[in-house]
C-alpha positions in Angstrom: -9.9 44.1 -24.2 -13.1 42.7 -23.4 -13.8 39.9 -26.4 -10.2 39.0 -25.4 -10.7 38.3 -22.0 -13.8 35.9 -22.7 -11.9 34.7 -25.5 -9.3 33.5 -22.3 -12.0 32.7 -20.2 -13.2 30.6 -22.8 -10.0 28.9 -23.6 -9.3 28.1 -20.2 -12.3 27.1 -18.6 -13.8 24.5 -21.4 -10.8 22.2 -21.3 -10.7 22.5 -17.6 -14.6 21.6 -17.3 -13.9 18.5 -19.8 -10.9 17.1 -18.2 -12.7 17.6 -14.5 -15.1 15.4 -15.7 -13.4 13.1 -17.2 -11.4 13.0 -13.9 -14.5 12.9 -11.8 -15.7 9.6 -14.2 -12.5 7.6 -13.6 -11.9 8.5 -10.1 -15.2 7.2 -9.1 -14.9 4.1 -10.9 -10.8 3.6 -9.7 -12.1 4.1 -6.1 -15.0 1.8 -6.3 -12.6 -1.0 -7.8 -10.4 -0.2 -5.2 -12.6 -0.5 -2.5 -14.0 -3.6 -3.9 -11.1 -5.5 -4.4 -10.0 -4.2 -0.8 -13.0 -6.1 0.2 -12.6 -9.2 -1.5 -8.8 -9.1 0.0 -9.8 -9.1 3.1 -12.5 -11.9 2.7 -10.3 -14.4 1.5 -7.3 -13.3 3.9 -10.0 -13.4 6.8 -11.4 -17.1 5.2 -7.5 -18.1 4.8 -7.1 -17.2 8.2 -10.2 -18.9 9.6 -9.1 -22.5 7.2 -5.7 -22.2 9.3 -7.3 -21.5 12.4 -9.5 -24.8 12.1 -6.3 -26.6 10.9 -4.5 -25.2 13.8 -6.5 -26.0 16.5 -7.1 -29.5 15.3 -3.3 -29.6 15.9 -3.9 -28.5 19.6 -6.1 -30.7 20.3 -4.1 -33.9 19.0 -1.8 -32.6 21.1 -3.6 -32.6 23.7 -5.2 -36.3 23.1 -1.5 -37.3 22.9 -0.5 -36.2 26.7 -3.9 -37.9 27.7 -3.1 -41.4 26.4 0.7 -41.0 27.5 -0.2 -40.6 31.1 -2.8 -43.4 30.6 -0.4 -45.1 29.7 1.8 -45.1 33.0 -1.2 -45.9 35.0 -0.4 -49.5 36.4 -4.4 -50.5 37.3 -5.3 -50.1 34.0 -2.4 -52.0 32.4 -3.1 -54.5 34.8 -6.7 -55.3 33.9 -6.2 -55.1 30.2 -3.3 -57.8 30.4 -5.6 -60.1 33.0 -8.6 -59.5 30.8 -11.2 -58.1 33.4 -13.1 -56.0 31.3 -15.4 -54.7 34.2 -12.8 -53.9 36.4 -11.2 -52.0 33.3 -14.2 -50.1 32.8 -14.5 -49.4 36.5 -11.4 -47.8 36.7 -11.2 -46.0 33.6 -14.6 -44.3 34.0 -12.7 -41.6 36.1 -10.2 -40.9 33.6 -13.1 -40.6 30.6 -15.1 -38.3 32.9 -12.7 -35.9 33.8 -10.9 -35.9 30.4 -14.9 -35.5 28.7 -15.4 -32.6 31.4 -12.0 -31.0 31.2 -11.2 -31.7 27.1 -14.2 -32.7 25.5 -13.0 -36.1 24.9 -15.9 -38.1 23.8 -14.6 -41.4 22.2 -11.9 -43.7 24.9 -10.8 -47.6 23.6 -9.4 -50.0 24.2 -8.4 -52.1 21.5 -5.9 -55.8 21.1 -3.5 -56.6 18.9 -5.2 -57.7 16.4 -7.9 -54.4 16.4 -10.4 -55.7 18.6 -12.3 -53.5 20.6 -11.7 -54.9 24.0 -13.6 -52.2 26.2 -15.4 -49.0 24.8 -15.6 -46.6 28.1 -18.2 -44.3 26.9 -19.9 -47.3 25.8 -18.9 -50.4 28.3 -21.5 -52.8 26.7 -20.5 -52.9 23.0 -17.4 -54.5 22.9 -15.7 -57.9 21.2 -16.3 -55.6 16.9 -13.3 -55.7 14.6 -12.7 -51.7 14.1 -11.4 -50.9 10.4 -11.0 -47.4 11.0 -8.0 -45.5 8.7 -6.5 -44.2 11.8 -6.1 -47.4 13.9 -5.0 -48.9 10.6 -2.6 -46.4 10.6 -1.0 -47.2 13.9 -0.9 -50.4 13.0 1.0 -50.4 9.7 3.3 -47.8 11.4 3.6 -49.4 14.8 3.9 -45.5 15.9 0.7 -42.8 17.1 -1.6 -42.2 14.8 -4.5 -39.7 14.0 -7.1 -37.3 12.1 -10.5 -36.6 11.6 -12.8 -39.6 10.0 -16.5 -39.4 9.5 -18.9 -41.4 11.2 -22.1 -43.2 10.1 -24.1 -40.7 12.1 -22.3 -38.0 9.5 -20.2 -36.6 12.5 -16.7 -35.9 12.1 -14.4 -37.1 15.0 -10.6 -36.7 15.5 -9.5 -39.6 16.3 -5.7 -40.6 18.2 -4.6 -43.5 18.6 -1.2 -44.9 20.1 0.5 -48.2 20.4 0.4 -49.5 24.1 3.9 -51.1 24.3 5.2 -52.4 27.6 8.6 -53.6 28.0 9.1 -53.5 24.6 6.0 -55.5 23.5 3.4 -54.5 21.9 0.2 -55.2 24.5 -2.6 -53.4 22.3 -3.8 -49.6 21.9 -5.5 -46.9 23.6 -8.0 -44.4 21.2 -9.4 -41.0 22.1 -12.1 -39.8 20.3 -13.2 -35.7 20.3 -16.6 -34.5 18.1 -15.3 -31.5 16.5 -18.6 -29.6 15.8 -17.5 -27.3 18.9 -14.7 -25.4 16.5 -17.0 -24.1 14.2 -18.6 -22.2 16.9 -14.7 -20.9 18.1 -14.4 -19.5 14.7 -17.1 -17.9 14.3 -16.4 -16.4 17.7 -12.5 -15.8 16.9 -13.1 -14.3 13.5 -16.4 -13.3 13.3 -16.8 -16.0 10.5 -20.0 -18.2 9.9 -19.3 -21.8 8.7 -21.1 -24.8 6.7 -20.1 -27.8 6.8 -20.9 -30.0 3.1 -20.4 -33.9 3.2 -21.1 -35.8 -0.4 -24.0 -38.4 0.3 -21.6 -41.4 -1.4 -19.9 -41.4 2.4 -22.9 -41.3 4.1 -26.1 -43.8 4.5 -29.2 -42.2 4.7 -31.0 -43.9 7.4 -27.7 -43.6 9.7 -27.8 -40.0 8.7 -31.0 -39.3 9.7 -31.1 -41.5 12.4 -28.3 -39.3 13.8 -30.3 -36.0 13.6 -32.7 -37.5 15.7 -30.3 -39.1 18.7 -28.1 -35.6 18.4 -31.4 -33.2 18.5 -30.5 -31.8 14.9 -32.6 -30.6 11.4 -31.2 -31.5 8.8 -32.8 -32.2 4.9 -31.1 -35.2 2.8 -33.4 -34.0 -0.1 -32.0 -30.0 -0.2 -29.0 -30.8 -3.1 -28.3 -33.8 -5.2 -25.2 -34.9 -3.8 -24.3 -33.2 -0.7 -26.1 -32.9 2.7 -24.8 -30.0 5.6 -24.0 -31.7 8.5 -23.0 -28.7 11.0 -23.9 -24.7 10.6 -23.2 -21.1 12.5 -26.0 -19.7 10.2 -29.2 -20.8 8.7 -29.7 -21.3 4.4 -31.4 -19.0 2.6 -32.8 -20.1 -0.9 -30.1 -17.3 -2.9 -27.4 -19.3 -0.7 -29.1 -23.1 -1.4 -28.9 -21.7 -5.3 -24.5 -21.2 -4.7 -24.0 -24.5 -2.9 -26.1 -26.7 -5.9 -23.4 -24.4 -9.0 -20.2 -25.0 -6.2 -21.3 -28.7 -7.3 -21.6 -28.7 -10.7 -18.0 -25.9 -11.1 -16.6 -27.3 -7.8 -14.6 -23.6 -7.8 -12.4 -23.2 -4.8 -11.1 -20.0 -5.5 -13.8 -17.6 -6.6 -15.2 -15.6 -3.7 -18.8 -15.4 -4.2 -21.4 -13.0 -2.6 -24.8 -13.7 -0.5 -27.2 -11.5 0.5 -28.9 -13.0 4.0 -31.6 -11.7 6.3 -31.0 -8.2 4.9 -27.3 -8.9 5.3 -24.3 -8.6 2.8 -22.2 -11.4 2.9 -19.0 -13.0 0.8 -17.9 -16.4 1.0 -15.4 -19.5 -0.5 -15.5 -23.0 -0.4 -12.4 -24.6 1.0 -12.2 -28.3 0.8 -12.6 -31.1 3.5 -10.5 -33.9 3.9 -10.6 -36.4 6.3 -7.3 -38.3 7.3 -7.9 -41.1 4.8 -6.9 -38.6 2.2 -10.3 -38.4 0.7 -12.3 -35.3 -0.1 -15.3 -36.3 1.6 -17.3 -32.5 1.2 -16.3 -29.0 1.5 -16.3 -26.2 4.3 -18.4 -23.1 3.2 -16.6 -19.5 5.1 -18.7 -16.6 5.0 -17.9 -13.1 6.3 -20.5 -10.0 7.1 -19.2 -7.8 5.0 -22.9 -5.8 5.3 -20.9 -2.4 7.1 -18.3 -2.5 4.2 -20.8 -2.5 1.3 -23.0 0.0 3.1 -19.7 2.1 3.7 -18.4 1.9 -0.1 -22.0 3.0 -1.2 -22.1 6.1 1.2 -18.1 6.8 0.1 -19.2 6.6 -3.6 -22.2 8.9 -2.8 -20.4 11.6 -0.9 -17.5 11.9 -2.9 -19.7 12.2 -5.7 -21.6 15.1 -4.2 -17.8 16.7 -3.3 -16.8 16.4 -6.7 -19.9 18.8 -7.9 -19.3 21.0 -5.3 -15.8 21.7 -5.5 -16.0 21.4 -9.2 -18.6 24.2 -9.6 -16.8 26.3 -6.6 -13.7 25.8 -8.6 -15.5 27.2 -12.4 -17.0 30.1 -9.8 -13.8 31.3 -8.8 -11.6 30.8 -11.8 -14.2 32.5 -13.9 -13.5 35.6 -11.5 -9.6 34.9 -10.9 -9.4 35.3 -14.8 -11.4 38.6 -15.0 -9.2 39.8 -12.2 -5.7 39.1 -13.7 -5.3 42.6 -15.8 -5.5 44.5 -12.6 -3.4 42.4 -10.5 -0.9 42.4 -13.3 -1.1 46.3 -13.4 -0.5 46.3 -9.1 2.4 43.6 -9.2 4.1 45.9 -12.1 3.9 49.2 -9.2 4.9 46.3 -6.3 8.5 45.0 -8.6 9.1 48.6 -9.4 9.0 49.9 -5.4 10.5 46.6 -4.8 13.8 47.8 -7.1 14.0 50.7 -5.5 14.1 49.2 -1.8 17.0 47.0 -3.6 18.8 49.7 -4.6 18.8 51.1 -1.3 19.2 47.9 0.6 22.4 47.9 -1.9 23.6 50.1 -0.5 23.3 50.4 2.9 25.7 46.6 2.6 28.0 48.3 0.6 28.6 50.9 3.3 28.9 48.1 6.2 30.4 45.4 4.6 34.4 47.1 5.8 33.0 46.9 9.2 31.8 43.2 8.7 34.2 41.7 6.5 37.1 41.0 9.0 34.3 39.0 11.6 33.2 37.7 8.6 36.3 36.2 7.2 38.0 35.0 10.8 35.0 33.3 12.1 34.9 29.7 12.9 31.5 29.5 12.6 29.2 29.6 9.5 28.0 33.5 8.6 25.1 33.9 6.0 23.2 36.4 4.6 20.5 35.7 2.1 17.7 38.0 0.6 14.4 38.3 1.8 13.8 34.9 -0.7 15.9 32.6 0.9 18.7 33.2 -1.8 22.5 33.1 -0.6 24.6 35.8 -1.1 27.2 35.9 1.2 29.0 33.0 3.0 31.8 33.3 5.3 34.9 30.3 4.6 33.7 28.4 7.7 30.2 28.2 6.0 31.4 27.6 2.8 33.2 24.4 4.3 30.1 23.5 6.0 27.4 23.3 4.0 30.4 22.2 0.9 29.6 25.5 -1.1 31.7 26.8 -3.9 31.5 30.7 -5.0 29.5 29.8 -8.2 26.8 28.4 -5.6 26.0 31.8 -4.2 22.8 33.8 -6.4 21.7 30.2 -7.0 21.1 28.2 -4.0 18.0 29.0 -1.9 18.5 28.7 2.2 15.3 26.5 2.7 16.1 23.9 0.2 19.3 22.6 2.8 16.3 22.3 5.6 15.5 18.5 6.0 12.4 18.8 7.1 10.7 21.9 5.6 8.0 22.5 8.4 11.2 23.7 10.3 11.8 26.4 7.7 8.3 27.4 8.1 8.5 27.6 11.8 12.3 29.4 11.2 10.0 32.0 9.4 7.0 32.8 11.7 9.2 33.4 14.7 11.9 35.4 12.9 8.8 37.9 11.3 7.6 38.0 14.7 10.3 39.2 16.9 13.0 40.5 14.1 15.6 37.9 15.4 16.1 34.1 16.3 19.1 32.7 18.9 19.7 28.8 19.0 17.0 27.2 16.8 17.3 24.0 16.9 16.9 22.0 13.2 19.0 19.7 10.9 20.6 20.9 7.1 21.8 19.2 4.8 24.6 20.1 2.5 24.7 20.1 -1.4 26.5 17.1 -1.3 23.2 15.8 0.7 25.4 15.1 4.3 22.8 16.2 7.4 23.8 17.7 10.1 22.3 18.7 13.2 22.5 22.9 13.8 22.3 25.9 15.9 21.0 28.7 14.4 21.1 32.4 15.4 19.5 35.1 12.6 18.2 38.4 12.4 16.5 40.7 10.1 17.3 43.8 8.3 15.0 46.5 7.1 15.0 48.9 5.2 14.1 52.3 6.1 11.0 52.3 5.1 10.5 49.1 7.5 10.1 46.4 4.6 12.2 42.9 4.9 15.6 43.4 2.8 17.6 40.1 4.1 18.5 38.1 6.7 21.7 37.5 8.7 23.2 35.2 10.8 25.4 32.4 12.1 25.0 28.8 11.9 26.7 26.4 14.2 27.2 22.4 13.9 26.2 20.8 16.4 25.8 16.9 15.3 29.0 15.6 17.6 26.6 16.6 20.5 23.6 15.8 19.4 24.8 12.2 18.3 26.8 12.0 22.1 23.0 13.1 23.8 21.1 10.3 21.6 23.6 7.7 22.5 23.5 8.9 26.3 19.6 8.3 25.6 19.5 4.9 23.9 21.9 3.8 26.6 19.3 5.1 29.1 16.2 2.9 27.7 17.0 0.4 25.6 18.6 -3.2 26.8 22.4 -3.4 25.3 22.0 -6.5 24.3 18.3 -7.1 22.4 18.6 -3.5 21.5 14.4 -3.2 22.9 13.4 -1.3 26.0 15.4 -2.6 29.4 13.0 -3.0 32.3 12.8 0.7 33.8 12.0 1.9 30.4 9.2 -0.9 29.2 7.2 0.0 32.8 7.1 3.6 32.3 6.1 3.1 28.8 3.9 1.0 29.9 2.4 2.5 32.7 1.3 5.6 30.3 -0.3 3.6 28.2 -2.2 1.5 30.8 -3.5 5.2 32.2 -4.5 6.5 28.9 -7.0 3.1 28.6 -8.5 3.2 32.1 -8.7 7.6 30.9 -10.8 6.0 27.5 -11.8 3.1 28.8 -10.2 0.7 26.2 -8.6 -2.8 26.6 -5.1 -3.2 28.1 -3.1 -6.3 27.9 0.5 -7.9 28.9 1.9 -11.0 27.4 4.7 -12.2 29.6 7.2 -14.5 27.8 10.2 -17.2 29.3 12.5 -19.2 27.0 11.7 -22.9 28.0 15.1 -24.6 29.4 17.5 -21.4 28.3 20.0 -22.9 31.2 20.6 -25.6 28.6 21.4 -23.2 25.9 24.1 -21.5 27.5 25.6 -24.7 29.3 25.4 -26.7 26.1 26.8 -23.9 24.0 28.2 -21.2 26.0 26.7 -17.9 26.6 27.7 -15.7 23.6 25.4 -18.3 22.1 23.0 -17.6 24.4 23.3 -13.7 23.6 22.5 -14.6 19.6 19.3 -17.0 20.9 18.2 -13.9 23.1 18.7 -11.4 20.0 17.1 -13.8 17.7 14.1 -14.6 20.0 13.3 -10.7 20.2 13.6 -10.4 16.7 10.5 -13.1 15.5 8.6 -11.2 18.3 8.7 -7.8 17.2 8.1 -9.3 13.7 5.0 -11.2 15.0 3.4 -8.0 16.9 2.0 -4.9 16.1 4.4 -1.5 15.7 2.0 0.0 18.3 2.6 -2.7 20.7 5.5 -2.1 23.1 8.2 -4.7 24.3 10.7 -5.1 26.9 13.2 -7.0 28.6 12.4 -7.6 32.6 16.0 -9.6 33.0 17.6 -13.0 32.0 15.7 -14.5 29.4 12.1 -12.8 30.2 10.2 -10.6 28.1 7.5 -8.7 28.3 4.6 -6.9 25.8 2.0 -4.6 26.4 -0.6 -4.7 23.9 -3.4 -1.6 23.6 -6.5 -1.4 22.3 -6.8 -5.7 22.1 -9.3 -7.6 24.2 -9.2 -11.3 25.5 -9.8 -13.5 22.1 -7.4 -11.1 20.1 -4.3 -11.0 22.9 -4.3 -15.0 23.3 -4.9 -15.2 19.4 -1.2 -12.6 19.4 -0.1 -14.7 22.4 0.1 -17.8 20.2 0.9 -16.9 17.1 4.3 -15.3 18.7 4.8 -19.0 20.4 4.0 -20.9 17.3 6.6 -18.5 15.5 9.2 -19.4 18.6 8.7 -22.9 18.1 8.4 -23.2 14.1 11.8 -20.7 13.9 15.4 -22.7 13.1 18.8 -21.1 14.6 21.5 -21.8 13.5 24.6 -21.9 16.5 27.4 -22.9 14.5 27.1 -25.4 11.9 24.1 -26.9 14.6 20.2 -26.2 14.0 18.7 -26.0 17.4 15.1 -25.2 18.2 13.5 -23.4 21.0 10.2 -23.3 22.9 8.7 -20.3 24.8 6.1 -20.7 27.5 3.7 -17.3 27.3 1.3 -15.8 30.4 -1.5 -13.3 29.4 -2.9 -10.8 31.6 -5.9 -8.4 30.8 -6.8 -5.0 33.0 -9.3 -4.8 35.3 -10.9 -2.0 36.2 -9.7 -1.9 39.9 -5.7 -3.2 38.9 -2.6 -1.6 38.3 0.2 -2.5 36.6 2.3 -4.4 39.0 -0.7 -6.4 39.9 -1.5 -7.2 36.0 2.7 -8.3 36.0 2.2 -10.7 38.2 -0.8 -11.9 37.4 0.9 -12.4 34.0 4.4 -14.2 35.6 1.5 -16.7 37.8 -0.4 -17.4 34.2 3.5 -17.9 32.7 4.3 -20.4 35.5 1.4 -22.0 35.2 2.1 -22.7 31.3 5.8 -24.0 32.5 3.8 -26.3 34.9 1.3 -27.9 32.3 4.6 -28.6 30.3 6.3 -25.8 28.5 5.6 -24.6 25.0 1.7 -23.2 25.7 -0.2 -20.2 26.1 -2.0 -19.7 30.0 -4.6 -16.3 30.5 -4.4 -15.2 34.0 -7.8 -15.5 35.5 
């Protein structure tokens, strides 16, 4: 007996040590792929996100140019002294506008320009005047008699975005007003917004050296025209490093744009990718370098790799330990589960027979009753159902001996629970939990059990009624939907959303985290429903709710106040990542086509953003949010406001 139970020991434990490690070998190498292409994932979604983001706010700032030159354009001093000529009086009276629109915007270009391209008055620089500009973007305006802009490189090796607009008046064109912005002051946003550090690369063939570097010196910047071949960095968040100098010179020579390559600076893991830059003559005049700290992520995958190493020896020698003992064990336990089956038989044969002695007394309740009687073994295993159960749970006669009890639980933690409260008091009345039947129909139930013994005092089966109860249960949800949610948009109605909201707003002050609301109008919805009629207005409300909760986070709770407001509470986001939510839900509003009819319409939503402070509560942060929203309405609809 003994050579055979090492020959078992041997037989079972050397294929199990070879295939553990084996296992060990390719889970370590899986996981570190994993983790590494994880990484590289969410570089180049991060990068993507910070190329859109540059694109994006280049958008909102044309926009922005746009309004200025249109309410230029009304002023009637300054049409008047560009029709009479009077450049000085011109200048005079548009050095207001330039300052406040330089202070407020960041505008640091304003023209004037004639017909014919002349620059008649440049405001930020009243003395050079009377130069033929030949820029792509007044070009543009020209050709297209419409508004024009983009960004275009200057000699200084600056990139400005440039608007310029036609200056019509009564029908006739009179000449055209330009707005200039540097656009160096993004870069810095990004890097703030997504924690991103950017490099701006221009090829030298767009630039002139002694402009270039005559540049560095009037803006107060270092810069090397020597450092690579053919490009020279005009603007970045982060200082070179000779490994990084060594990417940039190969980008040139592969000019790869979707490799994501990987930096190691001032002790610091970084990845990056080269996106290209175009300016708005269509020309790729240089590239934008993105590069993201990935150094807690690398340090992270090497402390993961090390640790689960060391778990893997531990709980592989643990498990050779204990097998090598389970094994030895096995004869005996084999010899004490034979005596167990054989008293277990016996208590079966008496359990036999104490059913067969009550089952006269049992059998008439047990037939008549209207609601489901079972008895199972100690297992779990049916044995006896009553019609009413049979019809229940969709049973037939061949189905009793074969179907266990807890397989018809939907969730099984609730068989578990069934089980420890049932061996602890000998009986269970009206617990609570759903079946299904073998056709796989659920069903919410009552259930009321008990226990029977033997003599001896051991578990012989289990007894007891089960009742449907999914009529009421569905009549109590309904009575609760209709309680919190908003009929229409099918989200939470106002009473609802606040005490939601008001939990979550204690449990941040309670852990300190950030809190937020955005508040949310539909621009000119009075127009929807007069121009269409209000079940249209119904679908526009149920469609508006529906690219919001697609835009925010499952964590993040929405609500209708009334009419065609809307709230959202937002936890655990501060300042930059609320507005960044804040607008991408407007963007979505505005970018999103409905359909009413066989008519596309569009709609705009004007968004307020308000942030906890330590001393608020949340009626105080909802109105700070409606002032922030109203203010948005009041700058012109369609635009994000943070509540100061």
């Amino acid at each position: 007996m003994s050579n055979k139970s090492e020959n078992i020991k041997s037989r079972i434990l050397s294929p199990m040590i070879l295939v553990g490690a084996v296992l060990i070998l390719v889970s370590l190498t899986g996981g570190y792929r994993l983790q590494k292409n994880a990484i590289d994932n969410s570089v180049h979604q991060r990068i993507s996100g910070g190329y859109s983001l540059f694109k994006g706010l280049l958008q909102e700032e044309i926009k922005v140019m746009s309004g200025q030159i249109d309410f230029l354009k009304t002023d009637q001093t300054l049409l008047a002294s560009f029709l009479v000529g009077d450049r000085s009086i011109l200048a005079y009276k548009a050095r207001s506008f330039f300052e406040r629109m330089h202070s407020k915007y960041r505008i640091t270009h304003f023209y004037f320009h004639e017909t014919d391209k002349t620059c008649f008055l440049r405001v930020h620089s009243p003395n050079r005047h009377g130069d033929l500009i030949d820029r792509f973007t007044i070009a543009g305006a020209v050709s297209t008699g419409k508004p024009y802009h983009g960004i275009e490189l200057g000699p200084l090796g600056t990139f400005t975005l440039r608007v310029v607009h036609p200056w019509i008046v009564d029908d006739k064109l009179v000449g055209y007003i330009e707005l200039g912005m540097e656009i160096e002051h993004i870069s810095q946003f990004i890097k703030q917004a997504l924690n991103l550090e950017l490099l701006v690369l221009i090829e030298k063939k767009f630039l002139e050296r002694n402009k270039w570097e005559d540049g560095l010196k009037i803006l107060g910047r270092k810069g090397n025209w020597d450092l690579f071949p053919d490009f020279v960095i005009i603007d970045q968040t982060i200082e070179g490093s000779v490994v990084l100098n060594e990417i940039i010179g190969s980008h040139q020579n592969q000019n790869d744009h979707d490799s994501i390559f990987s930096v190691e600076l001032t002790n610091r893991h970084y990845k990056g990718q080269f996106k290209d830059l175009t300016d708005v003559g269509g020309r790729s005049v240089g590239d934008f370098i993105f590069l993201m700290d990935i150094t807690v992520q690398h340090t992270d995958l090497v402390k993961l790799t090390l640790i689960i190493t060391g778990l893997f020896l531990v709980i592989g020698g643990s498990l050779f330990l204990f097998f090598n003992s389970y094994i030895g064990g096995i004869q005996t336990r084999l010899i004490t589960s034979r005596k167990k089956l054989q008293s277990e038989i016996k208590v079966r044969r008496q359990s036999e027979e104490a059913l067969t002695r009550s089952e006269k007394r049992f059998r008439s309740i047990f037939e008549a009753s209207k609601d489901a009687i079972v008895s199972m073994d100690k297992e779990g295993i049916l044995q006896m159902v009553n019609p009413a159960g049979m019809e229940l749970l969709n049973l037939t006669d061949s189905d009793l001996g074969l179907i266990n009890f807890r397989d018809l639980y939907v969730d099984s933690a609730m068989h578990r629970s069934f089980l420890a409260k049932i061996h602890k008091q000998g009986f269970i009345r009206d617990f609570g939990t759903q079946l299904h039947t073998k056709d796989n129909k659920d069903m919410d139930c009552l259930m009321t059990f008990t226990t029977k013994l033997s003599d001896e005092g051991e578990l012989i089966n289990y007894e007891g009624i089960v009742r449907d109860v999914t009529p009421f249960k569905i009549m109590e949800e309904e009575l609760r939907r209709l309680a919190t949610k908003d009929p229409l948009t099918g989200i939470n109605n106002r009473r609802n959303f606040l005490d939601l909201a008001q939990i979550e707003m204690n449990r941040s002050k309670r852990y300190e985290h950030p809190f937020s609301l955005i508040m949310l109008d539909i621009d000119h919805f009075k127009n929807v429903n007069d121009t269409y009629g209000h079940s249209a207005g119904d679908e526009v409300l149920k469609e508006f709710c529906g690219i919001c909760l697609k835009a925010i986070r499952e964590s993040d709770i929405m609500g209708r106040l009334g009419g065609e407001e809307f709230v959202v509470a937002l936890m655990e986001c501060d300042k930059n990542a609320v507005m960044i939510m804040a607008e991408r839900i407007r963007k979505a509003i505005a970018s999103h086509k409905m359909l009413i009819g066989s008519e596309e319409i569009r709609i705009t939503t004007s968004v307020g953003v308000a942030q906890a402070q330590p001393d608020c509560d949340l009626k105080s942060m909802l109105e700070r949010a409606d002032r922030a929203l109203y203010q948005a309405k009041e700058k012109g609809r369609n635009q994000v406001k943070f509540a100061s």
